[in-house]
C-alpha positions as CSV (number, residue, x, y, z in Angstrom):
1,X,-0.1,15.3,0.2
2,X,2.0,17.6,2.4
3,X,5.4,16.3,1.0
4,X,4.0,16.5,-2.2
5,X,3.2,20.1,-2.0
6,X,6.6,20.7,-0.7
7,X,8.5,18.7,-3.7
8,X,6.8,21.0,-6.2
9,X,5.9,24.3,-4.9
10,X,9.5,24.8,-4.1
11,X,11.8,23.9,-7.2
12,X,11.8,27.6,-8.3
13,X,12.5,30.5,-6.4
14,X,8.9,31.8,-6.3
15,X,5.7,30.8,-7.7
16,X,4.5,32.3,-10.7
17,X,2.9,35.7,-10.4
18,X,0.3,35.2,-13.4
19,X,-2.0,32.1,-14.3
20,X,-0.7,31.4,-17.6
21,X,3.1,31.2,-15.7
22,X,1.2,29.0,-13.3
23,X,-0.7,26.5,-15.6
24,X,2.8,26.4,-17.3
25,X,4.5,25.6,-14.5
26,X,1.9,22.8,-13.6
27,X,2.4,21.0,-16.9
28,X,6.2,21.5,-16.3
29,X,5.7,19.9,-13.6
30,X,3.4,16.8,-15.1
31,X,5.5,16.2,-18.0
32,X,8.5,15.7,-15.4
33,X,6.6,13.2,-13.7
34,X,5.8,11.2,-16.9
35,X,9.3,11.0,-17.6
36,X,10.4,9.4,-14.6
37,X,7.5,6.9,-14.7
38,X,8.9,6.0,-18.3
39,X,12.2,6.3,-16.7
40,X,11.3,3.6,-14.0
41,X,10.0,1.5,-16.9
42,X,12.7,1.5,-19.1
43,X,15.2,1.3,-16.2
44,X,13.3,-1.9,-14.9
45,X,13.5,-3.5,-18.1
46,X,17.1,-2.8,-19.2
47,X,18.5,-3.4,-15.4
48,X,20.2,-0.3,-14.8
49,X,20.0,1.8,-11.9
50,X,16.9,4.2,-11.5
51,X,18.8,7.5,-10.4
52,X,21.5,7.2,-13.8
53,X,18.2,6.8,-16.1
54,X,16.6,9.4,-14.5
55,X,19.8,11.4,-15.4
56,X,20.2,10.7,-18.5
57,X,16.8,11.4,-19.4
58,X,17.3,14.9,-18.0
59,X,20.1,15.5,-20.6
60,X,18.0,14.6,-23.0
61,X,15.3,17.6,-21.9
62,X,16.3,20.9,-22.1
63,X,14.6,24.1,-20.3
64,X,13.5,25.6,-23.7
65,X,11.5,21.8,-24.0
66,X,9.4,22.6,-21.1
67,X,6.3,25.2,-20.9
68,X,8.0,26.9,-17.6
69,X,11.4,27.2,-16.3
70,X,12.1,24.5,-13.2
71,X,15.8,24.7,-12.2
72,X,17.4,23.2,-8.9
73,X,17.9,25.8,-6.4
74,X,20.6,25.6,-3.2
75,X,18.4,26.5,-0.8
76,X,15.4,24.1,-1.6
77,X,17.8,21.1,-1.8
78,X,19.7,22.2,1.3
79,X,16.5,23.3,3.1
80,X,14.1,21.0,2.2
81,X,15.2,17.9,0.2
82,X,18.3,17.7,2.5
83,X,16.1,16.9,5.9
84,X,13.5,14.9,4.0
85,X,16.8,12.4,3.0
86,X,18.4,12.7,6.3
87,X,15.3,11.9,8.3
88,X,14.0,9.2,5.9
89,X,17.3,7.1,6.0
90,X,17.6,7.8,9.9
91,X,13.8,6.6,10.8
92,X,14.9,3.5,9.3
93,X,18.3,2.9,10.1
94,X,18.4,0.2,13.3
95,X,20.3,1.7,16.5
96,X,21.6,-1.4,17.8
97,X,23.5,-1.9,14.1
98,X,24.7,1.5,14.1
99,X,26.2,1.3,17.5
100,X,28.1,-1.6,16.8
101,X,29.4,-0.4,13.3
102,X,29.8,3.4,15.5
103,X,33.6,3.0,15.1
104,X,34.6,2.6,11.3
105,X,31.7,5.3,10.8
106,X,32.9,7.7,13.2
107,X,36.5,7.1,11.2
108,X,35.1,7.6,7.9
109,X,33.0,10.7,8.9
110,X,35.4,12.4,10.9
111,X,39.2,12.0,9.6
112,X,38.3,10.4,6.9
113,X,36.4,13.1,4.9
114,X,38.6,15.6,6.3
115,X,41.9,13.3,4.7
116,X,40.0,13.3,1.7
117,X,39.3,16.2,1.3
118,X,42.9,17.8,2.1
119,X,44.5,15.3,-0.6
120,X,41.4,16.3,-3.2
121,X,42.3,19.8,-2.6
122,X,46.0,19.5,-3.1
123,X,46.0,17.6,-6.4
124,X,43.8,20.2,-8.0
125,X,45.4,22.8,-6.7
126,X,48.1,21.3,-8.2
127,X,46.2,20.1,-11.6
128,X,44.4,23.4,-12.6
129,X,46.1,25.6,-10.9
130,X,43.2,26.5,-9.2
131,X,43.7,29.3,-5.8
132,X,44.7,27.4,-2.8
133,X,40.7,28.6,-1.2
134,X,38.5,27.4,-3.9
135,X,40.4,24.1,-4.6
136,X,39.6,23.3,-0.4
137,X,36.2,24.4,-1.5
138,X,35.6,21.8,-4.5
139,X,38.0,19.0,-1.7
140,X,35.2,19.7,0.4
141,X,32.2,19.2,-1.7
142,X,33.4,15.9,-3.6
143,X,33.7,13.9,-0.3
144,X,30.1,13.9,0.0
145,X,29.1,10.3,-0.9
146,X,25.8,9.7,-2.5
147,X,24.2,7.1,-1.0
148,X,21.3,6.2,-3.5
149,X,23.2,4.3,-6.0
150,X,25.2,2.9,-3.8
151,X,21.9,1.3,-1.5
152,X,20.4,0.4,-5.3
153,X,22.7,-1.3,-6.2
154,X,23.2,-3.9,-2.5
155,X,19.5,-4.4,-3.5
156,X,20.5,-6.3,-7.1
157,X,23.1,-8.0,-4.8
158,X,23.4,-9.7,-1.5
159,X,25.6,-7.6,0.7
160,X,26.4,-8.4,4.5
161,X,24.1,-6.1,7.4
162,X,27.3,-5.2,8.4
163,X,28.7,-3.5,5.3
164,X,25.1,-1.6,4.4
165,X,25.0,-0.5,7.8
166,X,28.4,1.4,7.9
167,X,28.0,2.7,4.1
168,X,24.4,4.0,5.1
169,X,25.6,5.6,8.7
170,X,29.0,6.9,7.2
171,X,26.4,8.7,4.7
172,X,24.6,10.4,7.4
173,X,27.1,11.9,9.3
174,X,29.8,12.9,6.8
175,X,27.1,15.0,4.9
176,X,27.2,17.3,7.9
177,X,31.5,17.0,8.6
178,X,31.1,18.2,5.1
179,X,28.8,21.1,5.9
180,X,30.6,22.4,8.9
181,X,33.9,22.4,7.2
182,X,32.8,24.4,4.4
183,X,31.0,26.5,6.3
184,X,34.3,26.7,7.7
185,X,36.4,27.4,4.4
186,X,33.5,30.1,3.7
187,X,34.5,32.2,7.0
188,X,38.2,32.1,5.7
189,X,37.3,33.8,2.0
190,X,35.4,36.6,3.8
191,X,37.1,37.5,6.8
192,X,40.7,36.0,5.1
193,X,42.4,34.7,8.5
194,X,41.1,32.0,10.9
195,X,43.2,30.1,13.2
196,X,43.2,26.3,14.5
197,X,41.6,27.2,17.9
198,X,38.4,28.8,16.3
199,X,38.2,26.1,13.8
200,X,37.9,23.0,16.6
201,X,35.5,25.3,18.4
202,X,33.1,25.5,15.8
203,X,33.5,21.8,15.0
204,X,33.0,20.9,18.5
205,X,29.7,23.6,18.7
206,X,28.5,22.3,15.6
207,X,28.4,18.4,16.1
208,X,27.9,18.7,20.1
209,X,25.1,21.2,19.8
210,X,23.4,19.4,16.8
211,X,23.4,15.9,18.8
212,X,22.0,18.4,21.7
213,X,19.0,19.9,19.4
214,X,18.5,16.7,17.7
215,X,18.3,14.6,21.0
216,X,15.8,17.0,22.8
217,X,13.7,17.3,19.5
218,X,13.6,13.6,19.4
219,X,12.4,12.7,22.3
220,X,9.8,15.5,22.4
221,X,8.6,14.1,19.6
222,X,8.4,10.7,21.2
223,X,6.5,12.1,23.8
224,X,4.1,13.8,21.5
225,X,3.7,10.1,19.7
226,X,2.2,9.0,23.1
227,X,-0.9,11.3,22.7
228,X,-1.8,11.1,19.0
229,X,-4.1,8.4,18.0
230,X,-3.9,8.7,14.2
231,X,-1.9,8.0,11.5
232,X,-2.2,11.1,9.8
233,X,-1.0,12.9,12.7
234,X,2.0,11.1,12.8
235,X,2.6,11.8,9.4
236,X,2.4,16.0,9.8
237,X,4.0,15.8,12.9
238,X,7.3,13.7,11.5
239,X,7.2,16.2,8.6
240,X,7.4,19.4,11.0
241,X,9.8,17.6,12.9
242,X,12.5,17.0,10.5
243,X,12.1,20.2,8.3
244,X,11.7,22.4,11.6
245,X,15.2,20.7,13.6
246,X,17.2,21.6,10.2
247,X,16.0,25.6,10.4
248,X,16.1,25.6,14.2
249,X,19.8,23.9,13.8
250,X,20.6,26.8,11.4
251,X,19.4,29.5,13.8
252,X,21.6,28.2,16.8
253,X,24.7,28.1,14.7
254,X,24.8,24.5,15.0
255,X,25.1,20.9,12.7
256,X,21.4,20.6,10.9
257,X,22.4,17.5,9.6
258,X,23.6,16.0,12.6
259,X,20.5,17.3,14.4
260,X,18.3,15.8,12.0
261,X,20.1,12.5,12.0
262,X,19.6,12.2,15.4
263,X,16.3,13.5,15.6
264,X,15.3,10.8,13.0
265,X,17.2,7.9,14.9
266,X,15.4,8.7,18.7
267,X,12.0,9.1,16.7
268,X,12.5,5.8,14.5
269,X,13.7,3.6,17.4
270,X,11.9,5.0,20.3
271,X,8.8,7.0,18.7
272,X,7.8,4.2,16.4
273,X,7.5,1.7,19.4
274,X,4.3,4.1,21.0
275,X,2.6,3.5,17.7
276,X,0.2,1.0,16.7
277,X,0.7,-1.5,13.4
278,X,-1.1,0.5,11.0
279,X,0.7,4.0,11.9
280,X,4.0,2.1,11.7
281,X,3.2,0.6,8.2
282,X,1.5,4.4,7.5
283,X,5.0,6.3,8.7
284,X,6.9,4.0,6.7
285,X,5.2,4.3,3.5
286,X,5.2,7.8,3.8
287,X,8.3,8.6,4.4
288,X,9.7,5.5,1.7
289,X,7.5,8.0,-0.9
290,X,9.0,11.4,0.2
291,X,12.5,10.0,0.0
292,X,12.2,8.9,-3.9
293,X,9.8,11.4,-4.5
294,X,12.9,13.5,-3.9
295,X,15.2,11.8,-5.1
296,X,13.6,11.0,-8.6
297,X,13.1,15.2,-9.1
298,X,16.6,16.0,-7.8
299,X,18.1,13.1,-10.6
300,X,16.1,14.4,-13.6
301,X,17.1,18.2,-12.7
302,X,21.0,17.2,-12.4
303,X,20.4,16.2,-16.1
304,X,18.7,19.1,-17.2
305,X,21.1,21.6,-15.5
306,X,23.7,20.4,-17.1
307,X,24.3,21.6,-20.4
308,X,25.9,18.7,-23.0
309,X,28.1,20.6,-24.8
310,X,29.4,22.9,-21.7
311,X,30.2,19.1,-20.4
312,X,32.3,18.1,-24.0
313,X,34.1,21.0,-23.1
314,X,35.2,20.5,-19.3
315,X,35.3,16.7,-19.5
316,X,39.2,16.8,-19.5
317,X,39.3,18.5,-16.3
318,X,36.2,16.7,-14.9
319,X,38.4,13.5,-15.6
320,X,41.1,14.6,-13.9
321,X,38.7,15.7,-10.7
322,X,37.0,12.4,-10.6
323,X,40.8,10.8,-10.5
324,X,41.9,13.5,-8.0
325,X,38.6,12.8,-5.5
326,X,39.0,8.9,-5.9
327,X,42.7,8.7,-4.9
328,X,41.9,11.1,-2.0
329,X,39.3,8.4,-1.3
330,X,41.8,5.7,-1.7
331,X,44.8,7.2,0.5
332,X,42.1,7.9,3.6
333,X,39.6,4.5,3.5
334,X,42.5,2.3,3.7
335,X,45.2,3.5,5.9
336,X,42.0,4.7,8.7
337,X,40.5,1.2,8.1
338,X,44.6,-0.8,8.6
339,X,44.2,1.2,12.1
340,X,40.7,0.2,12.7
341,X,41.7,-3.6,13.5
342,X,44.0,-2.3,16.1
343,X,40.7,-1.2,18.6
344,X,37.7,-3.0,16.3
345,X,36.7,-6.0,14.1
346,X,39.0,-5.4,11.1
347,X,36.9,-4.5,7.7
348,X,37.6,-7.4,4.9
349,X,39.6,-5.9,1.8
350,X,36.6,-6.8,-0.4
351,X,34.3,-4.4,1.5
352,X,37.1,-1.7,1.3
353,X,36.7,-1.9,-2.4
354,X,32.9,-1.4,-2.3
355,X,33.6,1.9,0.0
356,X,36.0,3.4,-2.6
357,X,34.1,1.9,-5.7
358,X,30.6,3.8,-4.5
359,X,31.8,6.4,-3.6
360,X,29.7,8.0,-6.2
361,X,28.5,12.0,-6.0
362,X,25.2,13.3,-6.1
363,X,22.7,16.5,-5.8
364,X,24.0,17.6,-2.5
365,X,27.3,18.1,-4.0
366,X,25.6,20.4,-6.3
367,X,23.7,22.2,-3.9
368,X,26.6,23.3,-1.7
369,X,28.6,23.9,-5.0
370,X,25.3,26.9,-5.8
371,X,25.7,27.7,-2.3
372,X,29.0,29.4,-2.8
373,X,29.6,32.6,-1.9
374,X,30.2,35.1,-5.5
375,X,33.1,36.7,-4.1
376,X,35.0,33.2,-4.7
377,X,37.7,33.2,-6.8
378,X,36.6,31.2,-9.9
379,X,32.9,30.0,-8.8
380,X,31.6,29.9,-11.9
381,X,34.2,27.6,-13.3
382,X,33.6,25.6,-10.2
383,X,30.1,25.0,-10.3
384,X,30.6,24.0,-13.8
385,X,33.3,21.2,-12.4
386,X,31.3,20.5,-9.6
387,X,27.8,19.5,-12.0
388,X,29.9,17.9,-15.0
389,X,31.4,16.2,-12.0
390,X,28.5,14.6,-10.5
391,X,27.2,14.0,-14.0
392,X,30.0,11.5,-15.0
393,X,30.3,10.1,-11.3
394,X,26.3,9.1,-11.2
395,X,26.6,7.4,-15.0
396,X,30.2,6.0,-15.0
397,X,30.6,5.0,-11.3
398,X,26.5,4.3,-10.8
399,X,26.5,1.7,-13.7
400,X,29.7,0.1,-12.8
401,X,28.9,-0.7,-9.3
402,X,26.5,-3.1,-9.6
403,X,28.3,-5.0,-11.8
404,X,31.7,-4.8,-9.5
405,X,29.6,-5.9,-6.2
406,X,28.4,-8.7,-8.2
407,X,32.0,-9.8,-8.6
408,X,33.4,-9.6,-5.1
409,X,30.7,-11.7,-4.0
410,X,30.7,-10.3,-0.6
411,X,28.1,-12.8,0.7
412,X,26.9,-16.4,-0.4
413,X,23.5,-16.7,0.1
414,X,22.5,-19.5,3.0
415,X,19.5,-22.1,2.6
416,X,19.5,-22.1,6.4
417,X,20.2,-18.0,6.6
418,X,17.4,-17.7,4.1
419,X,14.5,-19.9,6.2
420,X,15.4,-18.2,9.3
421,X,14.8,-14.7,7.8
422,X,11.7,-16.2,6.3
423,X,10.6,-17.3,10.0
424,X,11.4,-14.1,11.4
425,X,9.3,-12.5,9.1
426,X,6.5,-14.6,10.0
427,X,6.9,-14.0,13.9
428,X,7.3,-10.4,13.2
429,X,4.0,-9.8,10.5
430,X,2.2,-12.0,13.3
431,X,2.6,-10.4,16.4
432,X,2.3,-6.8,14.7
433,X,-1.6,-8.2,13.6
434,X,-2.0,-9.7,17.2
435,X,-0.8,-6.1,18.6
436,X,-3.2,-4.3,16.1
437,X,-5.8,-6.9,17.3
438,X,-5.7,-6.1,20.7
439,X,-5.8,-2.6,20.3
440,X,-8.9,-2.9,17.9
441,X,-11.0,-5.4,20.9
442,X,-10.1,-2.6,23.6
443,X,-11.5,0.0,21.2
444,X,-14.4,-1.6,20.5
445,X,-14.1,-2.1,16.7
446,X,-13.9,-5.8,17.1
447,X,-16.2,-8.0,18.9
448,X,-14.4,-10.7,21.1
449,X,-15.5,-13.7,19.3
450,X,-13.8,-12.8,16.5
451,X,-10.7,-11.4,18.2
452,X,-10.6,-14.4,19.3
453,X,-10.6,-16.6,16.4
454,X,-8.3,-14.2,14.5
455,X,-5.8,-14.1,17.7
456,X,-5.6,-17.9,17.6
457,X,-5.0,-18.2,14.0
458,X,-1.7,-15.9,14.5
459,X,-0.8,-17.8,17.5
460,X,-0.5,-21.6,15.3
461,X,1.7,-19.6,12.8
462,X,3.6,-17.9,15.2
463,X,4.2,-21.1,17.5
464,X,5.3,-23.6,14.3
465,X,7.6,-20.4,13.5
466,X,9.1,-20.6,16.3
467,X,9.5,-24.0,17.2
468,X,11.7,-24.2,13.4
469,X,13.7,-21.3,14.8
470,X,14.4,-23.2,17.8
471,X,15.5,-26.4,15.9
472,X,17.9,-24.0,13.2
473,X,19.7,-22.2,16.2
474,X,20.4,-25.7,17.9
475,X,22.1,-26.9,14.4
476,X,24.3,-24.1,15.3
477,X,26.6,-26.6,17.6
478,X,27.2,-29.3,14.9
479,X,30.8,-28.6,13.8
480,X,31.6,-29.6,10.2
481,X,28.6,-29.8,8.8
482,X,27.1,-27.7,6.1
483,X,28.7,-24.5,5.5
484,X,29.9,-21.6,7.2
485,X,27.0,-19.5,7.3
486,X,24.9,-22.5,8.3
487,X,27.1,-22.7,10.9
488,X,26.4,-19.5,12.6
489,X,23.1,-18.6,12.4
490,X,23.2,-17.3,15.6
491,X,25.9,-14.9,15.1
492,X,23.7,-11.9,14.5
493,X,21.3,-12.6,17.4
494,X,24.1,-12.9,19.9
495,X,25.3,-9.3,18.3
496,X,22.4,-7.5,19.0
497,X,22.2,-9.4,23.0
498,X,25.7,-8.6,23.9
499,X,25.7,-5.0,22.4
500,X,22.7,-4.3,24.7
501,X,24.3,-6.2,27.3
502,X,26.9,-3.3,27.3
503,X,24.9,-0.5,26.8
504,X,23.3,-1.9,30.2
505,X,26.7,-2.4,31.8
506,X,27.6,1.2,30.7
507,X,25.0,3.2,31.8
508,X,25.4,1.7,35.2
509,X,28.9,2.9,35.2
510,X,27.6,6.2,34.5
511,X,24.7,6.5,37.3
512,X,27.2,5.3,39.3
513,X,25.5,1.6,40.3
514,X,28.6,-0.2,39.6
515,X,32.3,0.4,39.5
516,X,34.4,0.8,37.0
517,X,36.6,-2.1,38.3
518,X,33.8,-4.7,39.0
519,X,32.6,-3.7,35.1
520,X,35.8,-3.8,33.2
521,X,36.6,-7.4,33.0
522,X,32.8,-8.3,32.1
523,X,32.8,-5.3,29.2
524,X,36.6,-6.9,27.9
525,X,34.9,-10.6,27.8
526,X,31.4,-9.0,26.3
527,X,33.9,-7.7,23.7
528,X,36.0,-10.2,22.8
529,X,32.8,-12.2,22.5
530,X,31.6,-9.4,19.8
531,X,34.9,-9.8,18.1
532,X,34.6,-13.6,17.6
533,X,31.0,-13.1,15.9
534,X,31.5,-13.8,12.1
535,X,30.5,-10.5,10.2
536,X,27.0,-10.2,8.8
C-alpha cells in the first residue's frame, strides 16, 4: 500500500489543488492501469515482451485522451523509481554469484561505460555536428543498459547463472558510473574548466563513499531486522531504507546508486537470514510488485511522452544514434572482455553477443536526459534524441532479443540439471516450513502433537530428496557417459564452496591470522580449481 501510494501520488509535479483536478487525476490514473492489464493480456497471448507492449500502447494514448495530465518527471524517476529498481534487483541478486562474476562487471561498469561512452560521443559529435559538451552528455546517457527486457527475455530462454548474473550486476553498478560522470560533464558546462585530478577525486568520493553509506545503512538495517517480529514491518522499514540511502547519498555528495546497491545486497543476503519464512516470502512479494509496478507505469509514460510524428521527423538521426551507441558498445565489450581471459575465466563469444545485442535503453536514460541543465547547448533537441532513442531501442532491440538468444543457444537444457534443481527445490520449500514450524511450536500457535506430525512429514521428503541428490552428484565421476552437463553437476556447488573458501582465507590475511606466504599457494590452487569449473 505504501509503494502504491508512492507510484501514483508522485507522477506529476504536485497534486491537484481542486477536487474535480483530483477525481481527474484518479481516473487518469485507473484508465492507465486497465491498459497495462490489457497490455499484459495481449502481450501473453502474442509472445512479445511486456515492457515493448506497454510502449506501444502508450503511443497509441495521447495526453489530450486522458481526464488529467500525467507526464514522467526527472526527479520522481531519479528519486523514487530509481531506488525502488536498484534495491529490488539487489535484495535478490545472490552475493556469492556476484563475487565470482565481480571481475567482468567491475570491467564493464567501470572502463567499459566510460569507453563507450567516449566513442558514442565522438561519432555524434562527428554525425550532427553536435558541440563537443552535449554530444559527452547524450555518450553518457545511452550507456545506460536497461535491464528489464534484457532479464524478460532469459526468462523465454534458458541462459547460464553465469551470464544473468554479470548482465544483472553490470546493470547495477554502471547506472551509477553513469550518474557520477554526468554529474561530472554537468560541472564542466557551468563552471567551463575541470581538470583530470578533480575528476578521479570525485569518482573516487563518489563510489568509495556510496559503498561507505550503503554498507553502514545495510547492516543497520540488519540489525533492526533482529527486533521486528512482523512482516509488515519489514516491508516499511525496507521501503525507508532504500528511498532514504538514495537522498542521504545525495546530501553527502556521494554515489546513490552505488549506496543503494549495496544497501540492498547487505539487507538481502544478511537481513533476510534474521527473518522467519513467511516475512521472507512477504519481502519478496513486495518488493517483486514494486519493481513492475514501476516498471509497467515508467513503459506506458515513455510511450505517451513521445510524440509520433516529432519521432517521423528525428528518426534519421535517431538511427544514426542507435548505430553510434551500438558500435561504442561493440569497440569496448570486446577488446575489455579479450583482456579478461588474461586474469579470469574467459567470457564465450556467444555470451558477448547477448551483451551487445541487449544492450537495449530505457526510462533512466530519459530521466537523466530531463535532468539536464537549460543552459545546455541544444537540450531540447537532445531530449528529443534521447526519448525517440529509447523508443526505437525498447521496440526494435526488445523484440529482436528474444528471438537472437533463442538462436545462440547458450545452454541445452539437462535431464539430470533439471531433477537436481527440482530436488533442491524440495530441500529448500521443506526446511523453510520446518523453520516456520519451529518458530510457530515456541510461540505457542501450534500444539506439539501436531508440530510433530507436520515436522515428520517434511523430514521423509526432505530425506528421499536428499538421498537422489547424493546418487546424481556421485554420477558425476563416470567419464563418457551422458552428456556434458550431466557430467558436472557439481560444478556449481563446488563454485559457491571454493569461493567461500577464499573469502575465509582472505579475511584471515587481513586480521592478520595468517601470512600472506602460508596463503598464497592455497588461494592460487583454490583458483585454478574455480577456473577448471565449466560455466553455469
Amino acid at each position: 500500500m505504501v509503494t502504491s501510494y508512492f507510484l501514483t501520488s508522485n507522477l506529476e509535479r504536485a497534486l491537484p489543488e481542486s477536487s474535480g483536478e483530483f477525481a481527474g487525476w484518479v481516473s487518469a490514473l485507473i484508465i492507465l492501469l486497465l491498459v497495462a492489464t490489457a497490455v499484459a493480456l495481449v502481450t501473453r497471448r502474442l509472445r512479445i515482451p511486456y515492457v515493448v507492449g506497454l510502449v506501444l500502447a502508450g503511443l497509441a494514448i495521447t495526453q489530450d485522451a486522458l481526464p488529467a495530465s500525467i507526464r514522467l518527471n526527472s526527479d520522481v524517476i531519479l528519486n523514487l523509481f530509481l531506488p525502488i529498481l536498484i534495491f529490488e534487483a539487489a535484495i535478490n541478486t545472490d552475493i556469492s554469484r556476484l563475487r565470482s562474476t565481480i571481475k567482468p562487471i567491475a570491467l564493464l561498469a567501470g572502463p567499459g561505460v566510460v569507453l563507450a561512452a567516449a566513442i558514442t560521443a565522438a561519432l555524434i559529435q562527428l554525425g550532427l555536428s553536435l558541440p563537443w559538451i552535449t554530444a559527452c552528455a547524450i555518450g553518457v546517457i545511452l550507456t545506460i543498459t536497461d535491464t528489464v527486457s534484457v532479464i524478460a527475455a532469459f526468462r523465454e530462454v534458458s541462459v547460464p547463472g553465469r551470464l544473468a548474473t554479470i548482465v544483472e550486476g553490470e546493470s547495477l553498478f554502471n547506472d551509477g558510473m553513469a550518474l557520477v560522470l554526468l554529474g561530472i560533464i554537468t560541472t564542466i558546462h557551468l563552471q567551463g574548466s575541470f581538470t583530470v585530478g578533480e575528476g578521479l577525486e570525485q569518482l573516487l568520493i563518489a563510489f568509495v563513499g556510496g559503498g561507505a553509506l550503503g554498507w553502514g545503512l545495510g547492516y543497520l538495517c540488519v540489525g533492526i531486522f533482529r527486533q521486528l517480529d512482523d512482516a509488515l514491518s519489514h516491508i516499511l522499514l525496507t521501503v525507508a531504507v532504500s528511498l532514504g540511502t538514495f537522498q542521504i547519498g545525495q546530501l553527502l555528495g556521494v554515489s546513490s546508486a552505488i549506496a543503494v546497491v549495496v544497501t540492498g545486497l547487505v539487507i538481502g543476503n544478511l537481513g533476510f537470514r534474521q527473518a522467519s519464512a513467511s516475512t521472507k516470502v512477504a519481502l519478496t512479494n513486495f518488493w517483486e510488485y514494486a519493481g513492475f509496478g514501476v516498471n509497467t507505469f515508467i513503459f506506458l509514460l515513455v510511450g505517451i511522452e513521445v510524440n509520433p510524428l516529432l519521432l517521423l521527423d528525428a528518426l534519421p538521426a535517431t538511427l544514426f544514434v542507435v548505430v553510434a551507441y551500438q558500435l561504442g558498445r561493440i569497440f569496448s565489450i570486446y577488446p575489455l572482455l579479450a583482456l579478461l581471459s588474461r586474469f579470469d575465466r574467459p567470457l564465450p563469444l556467444r555470451w558477448q553477443h547477448v551483451l551487445i545485442a541487449g544492450n537495449v535503453k530505457g526510462s533512466l536514460s530519459m530521466a537523466l536526459a530531463l535532468s539536464l541543465p537549460v543552459t545546455l547547448p541544444d537540450r531540447m533537441q537532445v531530449i528529443t534524441l534521447v526519448f525517440s532513442t529509447v523508443l526505437v531501442s525498447l521496440v526494435g532491440q526488445g523484440l529482436s532479443l528474444p528471438w537472437l538468444v533463442k538462436r545462440l543457444r547458450l545452454s541445452k537444457p539437462s535431464p539430470t540439471k533439471q531433477r537436481i534443481q527440482s530436488l533442491q527445490l524440495n530441500l529448500i520449500a521443506s526446511k523453510a516450513a520446518q523453520q516456520e514450524l519451529s518458530e510457530l511450536l515456541q510461540s505457542g500457535s501450534l500444539p506439539k502433537s501436531l508440530h510433530e506430525e507436520l515436522f515428520a512429514t517434511y523430514q521423509a521428503k526432505i530425506a528421499s530428496s536428499e538421498r537422489e541428490l547424493r546418487d546424481l552428484y556421485n554420477v558425476r565421476g563416470m567419464v563418457g557417459q551422458g552428456s556434458v552437463d550431466d557430467q558436472n553437476p557439481l560444478d556449481s556447488l563446488l563454485r559457491r564452496l571454493y569461493l567461500a573458501e577464499k573469502g575465509a582465507v582472505n579475511q584471515a590475511i587481513r586480521k592478520g591470522l595468517l601470512s600472506d606466504d602460508l596463503a598464497q599457494p592455497y588461494l592460487t590452487v583454490l583458483n585454478e580449481k574455480l577456473l577448471s569449473l565449466k560455466d553455469d
